[in-house]
C-alpha positions as CSV (number, residue, x, y, z in Angstrom):
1,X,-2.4,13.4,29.2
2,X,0.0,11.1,26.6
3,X,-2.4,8.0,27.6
4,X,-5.4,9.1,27.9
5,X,-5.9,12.6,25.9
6,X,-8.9,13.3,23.7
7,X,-7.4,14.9,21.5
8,X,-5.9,11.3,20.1
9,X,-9.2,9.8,19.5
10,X,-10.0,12.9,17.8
11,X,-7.6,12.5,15.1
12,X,-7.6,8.7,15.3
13,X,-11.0,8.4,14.6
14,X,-11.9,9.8,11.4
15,X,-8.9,7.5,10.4
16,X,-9.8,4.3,11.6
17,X,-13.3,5.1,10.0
18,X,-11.6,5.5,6.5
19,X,-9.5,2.6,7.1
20,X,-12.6,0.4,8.3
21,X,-14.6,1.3,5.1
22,X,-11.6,0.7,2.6
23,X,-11.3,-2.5,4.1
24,X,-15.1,-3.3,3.7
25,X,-15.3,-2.0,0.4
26,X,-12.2,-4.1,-1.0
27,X,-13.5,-7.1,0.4
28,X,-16.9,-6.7,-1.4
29,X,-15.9,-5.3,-4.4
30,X,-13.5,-8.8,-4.7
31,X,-15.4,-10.7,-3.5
32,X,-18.4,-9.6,-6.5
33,X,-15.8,-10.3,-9.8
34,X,-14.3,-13.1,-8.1
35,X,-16.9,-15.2,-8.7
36,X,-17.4,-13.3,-12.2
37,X,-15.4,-15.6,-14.5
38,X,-13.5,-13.9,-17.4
39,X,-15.0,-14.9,-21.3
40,X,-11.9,-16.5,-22.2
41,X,-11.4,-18.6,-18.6
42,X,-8.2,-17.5,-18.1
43,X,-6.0,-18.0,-14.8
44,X,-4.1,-15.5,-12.8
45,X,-1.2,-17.6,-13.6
46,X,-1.9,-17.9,-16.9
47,X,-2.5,-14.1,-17.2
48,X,0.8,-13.8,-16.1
49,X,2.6,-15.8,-18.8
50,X,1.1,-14.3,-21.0
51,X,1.2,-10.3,-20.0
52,X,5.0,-10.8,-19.4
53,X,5.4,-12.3,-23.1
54,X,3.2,-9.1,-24.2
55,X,5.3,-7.1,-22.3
56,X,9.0,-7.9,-23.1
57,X,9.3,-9.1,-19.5
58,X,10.5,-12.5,-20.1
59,X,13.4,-13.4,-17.9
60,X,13.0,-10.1,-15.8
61,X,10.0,-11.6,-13.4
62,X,9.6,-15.0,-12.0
63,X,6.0,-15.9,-10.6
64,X,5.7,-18.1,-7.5
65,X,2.7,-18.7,-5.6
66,X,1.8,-17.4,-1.2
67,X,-0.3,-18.3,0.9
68,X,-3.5,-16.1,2.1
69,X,-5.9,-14.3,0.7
70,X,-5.0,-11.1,-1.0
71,X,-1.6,-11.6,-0.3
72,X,-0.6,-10.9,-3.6
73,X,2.5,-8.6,-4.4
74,X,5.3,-7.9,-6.3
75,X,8.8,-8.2,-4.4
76,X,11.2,-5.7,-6.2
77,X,14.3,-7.9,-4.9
78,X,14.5,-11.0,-6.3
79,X,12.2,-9.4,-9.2
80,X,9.6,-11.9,-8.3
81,X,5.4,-11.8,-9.1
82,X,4.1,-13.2,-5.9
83,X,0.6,-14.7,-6.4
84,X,-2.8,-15.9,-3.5
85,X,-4.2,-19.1,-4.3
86,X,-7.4,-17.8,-5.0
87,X,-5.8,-15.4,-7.9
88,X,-3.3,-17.9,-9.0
89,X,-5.7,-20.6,-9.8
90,X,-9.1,-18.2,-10.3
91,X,-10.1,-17.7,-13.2
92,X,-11.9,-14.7,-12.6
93,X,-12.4,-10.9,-13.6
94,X,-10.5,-10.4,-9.8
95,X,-7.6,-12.3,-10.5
96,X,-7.1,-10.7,-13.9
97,X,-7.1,-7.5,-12.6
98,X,-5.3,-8.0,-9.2
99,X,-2.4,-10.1,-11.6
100,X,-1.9,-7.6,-13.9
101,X,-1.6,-4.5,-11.3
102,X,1.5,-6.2,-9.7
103,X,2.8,-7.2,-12.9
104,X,2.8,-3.2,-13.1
105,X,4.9,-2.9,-10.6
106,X,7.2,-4.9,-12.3
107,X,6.9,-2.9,-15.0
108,X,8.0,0.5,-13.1
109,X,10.9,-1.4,-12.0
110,X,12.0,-2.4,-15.3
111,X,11.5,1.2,-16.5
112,X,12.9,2.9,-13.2
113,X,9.8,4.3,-12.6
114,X,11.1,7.0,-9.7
115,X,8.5,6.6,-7.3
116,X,9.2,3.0,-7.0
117,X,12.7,3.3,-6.5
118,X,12.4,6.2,-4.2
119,X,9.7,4.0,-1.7
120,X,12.5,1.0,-2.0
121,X,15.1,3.1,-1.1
122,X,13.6,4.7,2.4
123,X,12.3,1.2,3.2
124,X,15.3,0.7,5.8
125,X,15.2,4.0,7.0
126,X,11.1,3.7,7.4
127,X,11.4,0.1,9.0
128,X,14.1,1.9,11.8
129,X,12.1,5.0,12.8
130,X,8.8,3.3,12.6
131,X,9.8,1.4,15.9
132,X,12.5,3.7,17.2
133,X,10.6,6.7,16.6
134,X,7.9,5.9,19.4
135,X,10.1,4.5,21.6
136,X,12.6,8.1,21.4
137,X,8.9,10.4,21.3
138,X,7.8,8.4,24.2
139,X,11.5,8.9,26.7
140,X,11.5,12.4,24.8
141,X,8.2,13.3,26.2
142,X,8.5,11.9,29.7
143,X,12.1,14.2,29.9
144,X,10.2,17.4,28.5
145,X,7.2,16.9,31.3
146,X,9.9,17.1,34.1
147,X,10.8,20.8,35.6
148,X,13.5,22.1,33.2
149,X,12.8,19.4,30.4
150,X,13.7,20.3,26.7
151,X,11.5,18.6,24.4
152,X,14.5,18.4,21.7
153,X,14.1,14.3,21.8
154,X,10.4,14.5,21.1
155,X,10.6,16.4,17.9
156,X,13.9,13.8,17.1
157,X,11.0,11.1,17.7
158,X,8.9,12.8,15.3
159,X,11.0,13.2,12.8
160,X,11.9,9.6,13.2
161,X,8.1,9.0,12.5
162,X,7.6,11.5,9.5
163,X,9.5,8.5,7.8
164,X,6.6,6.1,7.7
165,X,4.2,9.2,6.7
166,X,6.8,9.8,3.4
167,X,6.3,6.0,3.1
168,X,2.6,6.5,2.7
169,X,2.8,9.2,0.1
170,X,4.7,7.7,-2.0
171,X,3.2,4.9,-2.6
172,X,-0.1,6.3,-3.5
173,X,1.3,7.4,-6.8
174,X,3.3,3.8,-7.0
175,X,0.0,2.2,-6.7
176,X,-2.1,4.7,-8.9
177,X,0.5,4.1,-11.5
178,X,0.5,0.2,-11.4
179,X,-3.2,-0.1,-12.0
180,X,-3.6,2.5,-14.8
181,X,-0.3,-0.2,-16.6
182,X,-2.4,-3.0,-15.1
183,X,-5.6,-1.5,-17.5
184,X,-3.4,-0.7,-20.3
185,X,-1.6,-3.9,-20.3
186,X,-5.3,-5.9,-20.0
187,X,-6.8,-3.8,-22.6
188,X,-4.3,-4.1,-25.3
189,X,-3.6,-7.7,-24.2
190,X,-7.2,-9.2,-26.0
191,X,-7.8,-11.5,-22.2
192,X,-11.1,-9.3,-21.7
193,X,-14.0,-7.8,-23.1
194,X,-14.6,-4.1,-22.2
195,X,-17.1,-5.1,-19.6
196,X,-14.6,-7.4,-18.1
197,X,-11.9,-4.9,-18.2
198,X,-14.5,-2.4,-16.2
199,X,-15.2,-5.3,-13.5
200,X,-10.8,-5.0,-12.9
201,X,-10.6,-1.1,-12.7
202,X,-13.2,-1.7,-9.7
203,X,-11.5,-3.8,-8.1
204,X,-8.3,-2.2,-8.2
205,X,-10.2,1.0,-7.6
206,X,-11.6,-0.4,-4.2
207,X,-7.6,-1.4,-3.8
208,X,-6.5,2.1,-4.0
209,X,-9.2,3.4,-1.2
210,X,-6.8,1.0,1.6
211,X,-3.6,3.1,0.5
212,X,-5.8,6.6,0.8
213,X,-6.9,5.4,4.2
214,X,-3.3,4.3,5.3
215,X,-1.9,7.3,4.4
216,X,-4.4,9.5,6.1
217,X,-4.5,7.2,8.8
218,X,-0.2,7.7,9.3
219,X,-0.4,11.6,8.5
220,X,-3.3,12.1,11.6
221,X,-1.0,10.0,13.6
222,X,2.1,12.0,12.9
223,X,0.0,15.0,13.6
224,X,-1.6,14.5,17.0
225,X,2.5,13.9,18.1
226,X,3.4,17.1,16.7
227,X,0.5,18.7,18.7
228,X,1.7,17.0,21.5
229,X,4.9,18.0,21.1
230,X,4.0,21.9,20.4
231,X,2.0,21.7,23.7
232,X,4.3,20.2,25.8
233,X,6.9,22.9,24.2
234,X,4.4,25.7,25.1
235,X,4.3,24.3,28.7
């Protein structure tokens, strides 16, 4: 039943659909204004400089360059602007907008911005359950299915999980946030025309689908175990 049940691939499916299609429709939607150049020929790096100068974040964020492609991010510990090659060095509507949605994330850390520092703060406590947690569900469940089992651990499993599912919550309104700065920042900043500015809030919209599919994606996951663990329980 735990291996092989139907009702996983009932739940997992509609996820791994939504997950499959944000992926797609990233990809294409950067892949489109990366090869749209912005008027002004401007580079992801030298977006950067500038915005923080706009922004009263000199000194506060340090941008380096990693490897990949959209690999960008912004790393809240050492208050550094991590930036792809492709963005770094692009000159493109893409890199504009995908530069100046982590440089909002340095701007809700500068401000406190809650969200942010709430999803920093459960990161060790996520990182912990979201292997542990499997690992207790999975000795919780096999206790429970023998005569007399309590499924006590299985829930404690769950609960262990339910940490990676608050992870995913929160950071929809973290990322929602940093591109509606990103926009702000690009639209008072004078780098883009209207129609360029446009070309960005796709792109970052297309970003936002992956964090909707990730969280519905961890929430049907956390469900089918509850299920589980409610029939087992019943049993």
């Amino acid at each position: 039943m735990f291996f092989f049940d139907p009702l996983y691939f009932l739940l997992a499916l509609p996820g791994l659909a939504l997950t499959l299609w944000a992926q797609w429709r990233v990809n294409s939607t950067y892949n489109k204004y990366s090869r749209v150049r912005n008027g002004r020929g401007i580079t992801g790096v030298e977006a950067a400089d500038l915005l923080i100068r706009q922004n009263g974040l000199q000194g506060r964020v340090n941008v380096q360059g990693t490897p990949g492609k959209l690999s960008d991010h912004y790393d809240p510990r050492n208050r550094t602007l991590f930036l792809s090659p492709e963005v770094a060095r692009g000159a493109s509507v893409a890199a504009l907008g995908i530069t100046a949605h982590e440089l909002g994330h340095a701007m809700q850390h500068a401000q406190n911005y809650g969200p942010l520092n709430l999803r920093m703060a459960i990161v060790p406590i996520v990182n912990l359950g979201s292997w542990l947690g499997y690992i207790v569900f999975f000795l919780g469940f096999c206790l429970a299915t023998q005569a007399g089992g309590n499924p006590a651990i299985m829930w404690l499993g769950i609960l262990l999980l339910s940490g990676a599912a608050l992870f995913a919550l929160i950071t929809l309104p973290v990322e929602f946030d940093a591109s509606n700065r990103a926009i702000k920042m690009l639209e008072a900043s004078g780098l883009m025309v209207p129609q360029e500015v446009q070309g960005a809030r796709s792109v970052l919209g297309a970003a936002a689908w992956t964090y909707v599919a990730a969280a519905a994606s961890t929430l049907l996951n956390l469900l089918y175990y509850v299920m589980l663990a409610n029939r087992v329980s019943r049993d």
